[in-house]
N, C-alpha and C positions, 0 to 999 in steps of 0.2 A: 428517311432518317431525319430525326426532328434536330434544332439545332442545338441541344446541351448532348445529345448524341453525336453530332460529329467532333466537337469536342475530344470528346474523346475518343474518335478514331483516328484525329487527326495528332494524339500525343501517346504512345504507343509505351512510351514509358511508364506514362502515367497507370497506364491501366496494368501493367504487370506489376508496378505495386500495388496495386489498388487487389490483384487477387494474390497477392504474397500477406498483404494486411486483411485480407479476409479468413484468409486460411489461419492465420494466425488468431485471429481473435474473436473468431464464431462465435465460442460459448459463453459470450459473457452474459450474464443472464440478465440485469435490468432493462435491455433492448436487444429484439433480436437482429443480429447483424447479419443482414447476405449479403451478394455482390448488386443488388438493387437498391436496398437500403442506404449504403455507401454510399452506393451513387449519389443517389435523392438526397443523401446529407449533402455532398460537397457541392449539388447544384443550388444550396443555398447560398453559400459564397460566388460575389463574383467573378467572371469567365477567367481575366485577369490573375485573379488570386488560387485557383485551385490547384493549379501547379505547383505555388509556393504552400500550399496545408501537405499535398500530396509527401513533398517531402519531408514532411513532424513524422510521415507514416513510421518510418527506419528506426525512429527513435522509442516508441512505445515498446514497454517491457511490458508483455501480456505473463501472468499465472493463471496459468488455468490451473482447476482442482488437482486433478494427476497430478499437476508438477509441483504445487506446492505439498501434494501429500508425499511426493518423493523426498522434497527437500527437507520439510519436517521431520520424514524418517530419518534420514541421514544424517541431520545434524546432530537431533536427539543419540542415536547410538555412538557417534563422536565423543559427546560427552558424556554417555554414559560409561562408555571404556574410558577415556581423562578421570574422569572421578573415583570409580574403581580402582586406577592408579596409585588415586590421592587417598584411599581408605573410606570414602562414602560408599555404601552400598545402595540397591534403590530403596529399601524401605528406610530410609533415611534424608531423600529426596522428597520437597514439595513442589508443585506445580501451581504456578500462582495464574489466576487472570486478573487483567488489570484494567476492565473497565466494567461498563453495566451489563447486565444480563442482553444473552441475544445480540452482544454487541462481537467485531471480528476477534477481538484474544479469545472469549468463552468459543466461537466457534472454530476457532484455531486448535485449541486444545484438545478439546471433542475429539476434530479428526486427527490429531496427532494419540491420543487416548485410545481411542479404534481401531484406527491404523496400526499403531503398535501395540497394542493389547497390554497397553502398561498396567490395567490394573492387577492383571497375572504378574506382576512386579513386587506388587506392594507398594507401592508408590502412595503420595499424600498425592489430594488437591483440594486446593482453596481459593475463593474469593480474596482479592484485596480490601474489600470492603469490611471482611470479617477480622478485624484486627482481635478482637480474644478469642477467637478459634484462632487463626497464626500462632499468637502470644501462648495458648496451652498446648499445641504442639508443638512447639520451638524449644518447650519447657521439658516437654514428657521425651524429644527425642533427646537434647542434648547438644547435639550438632549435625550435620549434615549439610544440605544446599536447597538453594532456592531458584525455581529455575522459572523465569516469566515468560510467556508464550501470546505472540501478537503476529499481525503477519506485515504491518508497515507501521513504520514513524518518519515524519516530518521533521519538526522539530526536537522532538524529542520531551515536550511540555506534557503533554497527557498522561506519559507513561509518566515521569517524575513526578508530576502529583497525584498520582495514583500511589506510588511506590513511597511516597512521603511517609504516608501515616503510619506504613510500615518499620518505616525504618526509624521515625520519630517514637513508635510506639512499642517496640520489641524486644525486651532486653536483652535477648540474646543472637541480635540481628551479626554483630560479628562472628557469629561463631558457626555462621553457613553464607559462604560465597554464594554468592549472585549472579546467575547467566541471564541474557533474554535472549532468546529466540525468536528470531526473525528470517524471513523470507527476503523482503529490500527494505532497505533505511536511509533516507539522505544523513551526508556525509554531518550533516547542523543536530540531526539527533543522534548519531554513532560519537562524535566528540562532548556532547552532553552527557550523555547517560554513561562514559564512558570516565568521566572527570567525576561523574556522580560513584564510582567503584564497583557498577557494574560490567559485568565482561560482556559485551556485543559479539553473539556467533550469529551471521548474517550471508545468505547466498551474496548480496551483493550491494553493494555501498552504493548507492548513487551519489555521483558526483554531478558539481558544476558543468561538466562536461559532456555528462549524461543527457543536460537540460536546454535544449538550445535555445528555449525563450529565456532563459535566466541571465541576469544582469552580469555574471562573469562567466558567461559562454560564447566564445567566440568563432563555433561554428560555422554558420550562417553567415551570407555578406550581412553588411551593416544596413542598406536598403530591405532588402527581406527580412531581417528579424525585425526592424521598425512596425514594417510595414503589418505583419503579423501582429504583433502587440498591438497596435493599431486597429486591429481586426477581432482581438481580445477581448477591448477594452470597448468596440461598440457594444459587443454582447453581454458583459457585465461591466458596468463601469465601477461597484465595488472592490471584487478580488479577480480582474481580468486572468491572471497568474496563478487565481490560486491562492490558498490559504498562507500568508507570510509571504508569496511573491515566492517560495519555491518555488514554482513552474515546474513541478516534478513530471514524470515521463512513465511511472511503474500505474498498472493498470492490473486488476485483480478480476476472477471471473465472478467474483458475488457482487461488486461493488466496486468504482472508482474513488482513491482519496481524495479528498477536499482540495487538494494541493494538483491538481490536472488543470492547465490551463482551458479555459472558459471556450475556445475553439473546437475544446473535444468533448466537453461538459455540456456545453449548451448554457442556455440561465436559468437561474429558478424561476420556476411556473413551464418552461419548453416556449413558449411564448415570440421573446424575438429572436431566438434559434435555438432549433432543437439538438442535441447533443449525439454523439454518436456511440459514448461513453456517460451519459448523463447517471447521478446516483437515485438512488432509491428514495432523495429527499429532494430532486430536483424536479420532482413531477407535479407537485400544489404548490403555491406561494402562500405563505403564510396573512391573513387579513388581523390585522387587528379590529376589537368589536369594544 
């Protein structure tokens, strides 16, 4: 038995979460994750410190495909009976995405599209980028809704200026309510976009609370959350945290957001740690020439 193997023979906790966080998050597809894998990642932290990663495990909200194509369903028929209610029918509904091609809303929609076989609806969809297609069917229906489809926000910045030109450019932007649809949203973009007069229908708010490296979580003793930050912050000393220092905790099966702290990320390049959750853009470091 080698010695990062007694290890963990000798923390017995350690390792039933370590195959409780396996089972949960096998399928993430940018790294394939077994129970060796894991390993090999946490034996890159020192002996000291993997007891204190081991416990971030409890905290990761994995989606896997299934479950977000559940949730999408669900939420999607929610509203499509509310609306109904309210006198929209679906050929009077658009489904907007709200960033670049190939990015997660167009593939959000996709599977919500197929999954639910909206087009057997009548249903619109559009780019937000297409602001006179929006603006000629906003015109030609009259009124209806507008329903955005993403599968996580941060802040809540990307979606608003995506949604901007929209709403700057549409004259008949009031005259069709506005949902986004979401899978998980920190609590910093459900109050934004929600202030913006959008309506947030969302499996699940992340909160402060959710996040135990965030500056108003006070989960964690105060030595162990230090000390992790600390741990963060050798591996990327830019955004240790995460994009804005949310330290968020929600983990997707195509893709980690920007906002996973650097412990579970790795760095860009993989270089002076590798990630165990790393994203699809964390694998080259960019050179400038």
């Amino acid at each position: 038995m080698t010695h990062d193997m007694l290890w963990l023979f000798l923390h017995p906790r350690c390792a039933l979460k370590i195959l409780i966080f396996w089972h949960k998050t096998k399928s993430y597809n940018q790294n394939k994750i077994s129970l060796a894998s894991i390993y090999n990642w946490l034996c890159q932290f020192q002996e000291n410190d993997r007891e204190m990663i081991v416990l971030l495990f409890s905290y990761i909200r994995f989606y896997s495909q299934e479950k977000i194509t559940q949730i999408l369903l669900k939420q999607n028929e929610n509203l499509l009976q509310k609306m109904k209610k309210n006198g929209i029918e679906p050929d009077h509904i658009i489904y907007i995405t709200v960033d670049e091609p190939a990015s997660s809303s167009h593939l959000m929609l996709n599977l919500l599209r197929d999954a639910g076989h909206l087009q057997r609806l009548r249903v619109h969809f559009m780019d937000s980028k297409n602001i006179l297609g929006i603006i000629q069917k906003t015109n030609e229906l009259g009124s209806g809704a507008i329903v955005y489809v993403d599968d996580f926000a941060g802040t809540g910045n990307q979606f608003l200026n995506s949604r901007k030109d929209i709403a700057d450019g549409v004259p008949l932007i009031g005259q069709f309510p506005e949902f986004f649809l979401v899978p998980a949203i920190c609590i910093e973009a459900h109050m934004q976009i929600t202030k913006a007069g959008v309506e947030v229908i969302a499996d699940h708010i992340h909160n402060y609370s959710d996040r135990p490296l965030h500056s108003s979580c006070v989960r964690l003793k105060e030595d162990v959350k230090n000390r992790l930050i600390e741990i963060a912050k050798e591996i990327d000393k830019g955004a240790p945290l995460g994009y804005r220092d949310l330290a968020s905790m929600v983990v997707f099966y195509r893709n980690s957001p920007n906002s996973l702290p650097s412990i579970f990320r790795g760095n860009v390049g993989q270089d002076i740690s590798k990630g165990i959750f790393p994203r699809n853009t964390d694998f080259h470091r960019c050179v400038s020439v």
